[in-house]
C-alpha positions in Angstrom: -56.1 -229.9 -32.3 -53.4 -232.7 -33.1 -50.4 -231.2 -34.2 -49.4 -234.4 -35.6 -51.9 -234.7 -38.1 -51.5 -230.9 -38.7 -48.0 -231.1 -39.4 -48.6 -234.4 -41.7 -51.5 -232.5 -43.5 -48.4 -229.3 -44.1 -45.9 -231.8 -45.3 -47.1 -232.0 -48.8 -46.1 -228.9 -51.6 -49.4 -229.1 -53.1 -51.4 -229.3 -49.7 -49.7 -226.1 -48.6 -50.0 -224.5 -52.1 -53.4 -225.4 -51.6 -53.9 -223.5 -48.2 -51.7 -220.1 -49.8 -54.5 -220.2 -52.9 -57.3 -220.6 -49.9 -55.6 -217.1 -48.4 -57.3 -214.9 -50.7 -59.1 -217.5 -52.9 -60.5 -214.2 -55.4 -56.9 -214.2 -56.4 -56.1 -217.4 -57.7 -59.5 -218.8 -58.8 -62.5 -217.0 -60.8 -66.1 -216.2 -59.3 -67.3 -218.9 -56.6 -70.2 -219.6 -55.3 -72.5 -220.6 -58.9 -74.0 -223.9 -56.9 -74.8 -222.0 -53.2 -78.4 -221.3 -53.1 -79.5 -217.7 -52.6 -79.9 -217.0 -48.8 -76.9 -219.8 -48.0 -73.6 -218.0 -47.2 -69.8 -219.9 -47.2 -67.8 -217.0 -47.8 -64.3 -217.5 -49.3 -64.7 -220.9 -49.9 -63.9 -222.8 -53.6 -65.0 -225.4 -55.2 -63.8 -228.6 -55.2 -63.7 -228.6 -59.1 -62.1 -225.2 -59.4 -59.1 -226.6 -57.0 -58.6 -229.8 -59.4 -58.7 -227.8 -62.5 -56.1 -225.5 -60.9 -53.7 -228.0 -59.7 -54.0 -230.2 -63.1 -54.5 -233.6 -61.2 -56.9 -236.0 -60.8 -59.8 -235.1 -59.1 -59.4 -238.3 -56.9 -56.1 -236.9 -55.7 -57.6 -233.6 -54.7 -60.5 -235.0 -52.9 -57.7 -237.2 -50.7 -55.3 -234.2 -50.2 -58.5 -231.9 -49.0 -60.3 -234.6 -46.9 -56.4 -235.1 -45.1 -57.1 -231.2 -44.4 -60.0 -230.9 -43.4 -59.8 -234.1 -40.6 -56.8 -232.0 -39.9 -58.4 -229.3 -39.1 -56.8 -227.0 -41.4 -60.1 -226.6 -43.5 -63.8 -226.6 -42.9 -66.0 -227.7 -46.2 -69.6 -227.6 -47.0 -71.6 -229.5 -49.5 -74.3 -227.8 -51.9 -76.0 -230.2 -54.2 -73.4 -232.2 -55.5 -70.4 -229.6 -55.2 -68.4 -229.2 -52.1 -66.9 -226.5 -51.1 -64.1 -226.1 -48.9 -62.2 -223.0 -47.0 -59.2 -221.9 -44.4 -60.0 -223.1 -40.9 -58.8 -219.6 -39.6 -59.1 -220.5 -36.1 -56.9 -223.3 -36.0 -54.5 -222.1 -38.2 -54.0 -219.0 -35.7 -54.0 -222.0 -32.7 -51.2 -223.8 -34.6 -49.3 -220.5 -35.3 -49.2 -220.1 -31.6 -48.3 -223.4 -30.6 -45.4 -222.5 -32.9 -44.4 -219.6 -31.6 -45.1 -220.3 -27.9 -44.2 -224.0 -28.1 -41.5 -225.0 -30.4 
């Protein structure tokens, strides 16, 4: 894990707003999961589409911020079709809280 790039991805408002939606996505964004085909499982994960219409911006801008992210390591994505669908990288955000608290 860089922290580096993990701290860069964290230095945006809409990035983190992003990851605090991602939390507890059935909270902030309706019923996912229309384009994952019966039998494939990516369990609280959104829609790339779903996050754009949310955050009101162009879909370009979206698609940077969660690519940023994801090489980060912050999120983890998979692709269905034509939609993408990305999620909290759970692991790493417990490794960086720890470097936090053991490091800094």
């Amino acid at each position: 894990m860089n922290q580096v790039e993990l701290f860069k991805a964290l230095s945006n408002p809409i990035r983190l707003q992003i990851l605090t939606w991602l939390k507890d996505p059935s909270a902030y964004f309706p019923p996912q999961g229309l384009h994952i085909p019966e039998g494939d499982s990516f369990e609280n994960a959104v829609c790339v589409g779903s996050i754009q219409e949310k955050l009101g911006i162009s879909q370009s801008t979206v698609s940077h911020y969660l690519d940023l992210m994801q090489r980060s390591g912050l999120l983890e994505s998979a692709r269905f079709g034509k939609w993408t669908y990305y999620r909290r990288n759970e692991a790493n955000i417990q490794a960086l809280a720890e470097f936090i608290k053991t490091e800094l």
